[in-house]
LUMNU-812810 format. One record per residue (C-alpha): residue number from 1; x, y, z. Coordinates in Angstrom, 1 decimal. Each point is the difference from the previous one (the first is absolute). Example, Ala and Ser with C-alpha at 12.3 -4.5 7.8 and 13.67 -1.06 7.14 Angstrom:
<kolkes>
> n | X | Y | Z
> 1 | 12.3 | -4.5 | 7.8
> 2 | 1.4 | 3.4 | -0.7
</kolkes>
This chain:
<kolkes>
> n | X | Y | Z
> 1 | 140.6 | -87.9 | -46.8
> 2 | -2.4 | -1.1 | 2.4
> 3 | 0.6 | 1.0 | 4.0
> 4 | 0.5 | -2.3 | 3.2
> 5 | -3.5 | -0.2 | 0.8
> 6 | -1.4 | -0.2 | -2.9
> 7 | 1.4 | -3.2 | -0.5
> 8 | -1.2 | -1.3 | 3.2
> 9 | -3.3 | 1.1 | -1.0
> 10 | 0.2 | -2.2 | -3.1
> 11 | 1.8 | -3.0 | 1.6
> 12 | -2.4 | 0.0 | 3.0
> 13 | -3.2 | 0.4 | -3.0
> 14 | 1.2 | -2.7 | -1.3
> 15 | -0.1 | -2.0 | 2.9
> 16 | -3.3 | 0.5 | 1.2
> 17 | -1.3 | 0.2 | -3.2
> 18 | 1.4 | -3.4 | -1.1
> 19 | -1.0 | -1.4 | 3.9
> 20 | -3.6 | 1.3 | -0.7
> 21 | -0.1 | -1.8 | -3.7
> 22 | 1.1 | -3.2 | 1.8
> 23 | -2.8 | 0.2 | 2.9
> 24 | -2.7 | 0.6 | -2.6
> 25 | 1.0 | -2.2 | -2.1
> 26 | -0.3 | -3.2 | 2.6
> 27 | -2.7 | 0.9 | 1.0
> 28 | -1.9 | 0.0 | -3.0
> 29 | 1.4 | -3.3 | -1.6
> 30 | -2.8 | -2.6 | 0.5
> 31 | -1.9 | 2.8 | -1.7
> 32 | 2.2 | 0.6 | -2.7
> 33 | 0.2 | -4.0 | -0.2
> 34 | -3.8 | 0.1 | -0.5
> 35 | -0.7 | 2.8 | -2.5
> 36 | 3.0 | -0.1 | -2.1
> 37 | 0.4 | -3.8 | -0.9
> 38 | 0.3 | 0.0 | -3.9
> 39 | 2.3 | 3.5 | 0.1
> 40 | 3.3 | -2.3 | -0.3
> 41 | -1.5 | -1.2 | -3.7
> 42 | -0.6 | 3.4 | -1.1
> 43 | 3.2 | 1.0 | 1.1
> 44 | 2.1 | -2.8 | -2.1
> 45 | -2.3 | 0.8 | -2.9
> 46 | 1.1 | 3.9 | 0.2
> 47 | 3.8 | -1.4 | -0.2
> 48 | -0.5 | -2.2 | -3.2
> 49 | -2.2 | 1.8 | -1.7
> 50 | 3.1 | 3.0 | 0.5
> 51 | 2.5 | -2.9 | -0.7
> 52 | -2.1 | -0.3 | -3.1
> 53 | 0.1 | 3.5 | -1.3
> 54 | 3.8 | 0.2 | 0.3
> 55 | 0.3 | -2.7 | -2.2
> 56 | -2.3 | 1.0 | -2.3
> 57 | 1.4 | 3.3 | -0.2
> 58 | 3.8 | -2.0 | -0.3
> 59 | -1.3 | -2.0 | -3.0
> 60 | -1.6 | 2.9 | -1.7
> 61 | 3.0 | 2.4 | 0.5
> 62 | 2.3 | -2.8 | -2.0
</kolkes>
């Protein structure tokens, strides 16, 4: 399906791409730290309030 060097392309993509993510990443921490400080609430909120739906829509469907 796909040829030799195609998948070297993709595996070596990958690589750098996930090498480049990792780089960036560091060095913007301390200002991710900073900015983003509350982001972790929001997040948990997102998952019960989805927990919340499911069991609404449980209760409702019996």
């Amino acid at each position: 399906m796909f040829s030799t060097g195609q998948i070297i392309f993709a595996l070596l993509f990958i690589v750098v791409f996930a090498i480049a993510i990792v780089f960036t990443y560091r060095k913007d921490k301390k200002l991710h730290a900073k900015n983003y400080k509350g982001v972790k609430w929001v997040g948990i909120f997102f998952v019960v309030f989805i927990i919340i739906l499911f069991c609404i829509k449980h209760i409702v469907k019996n």
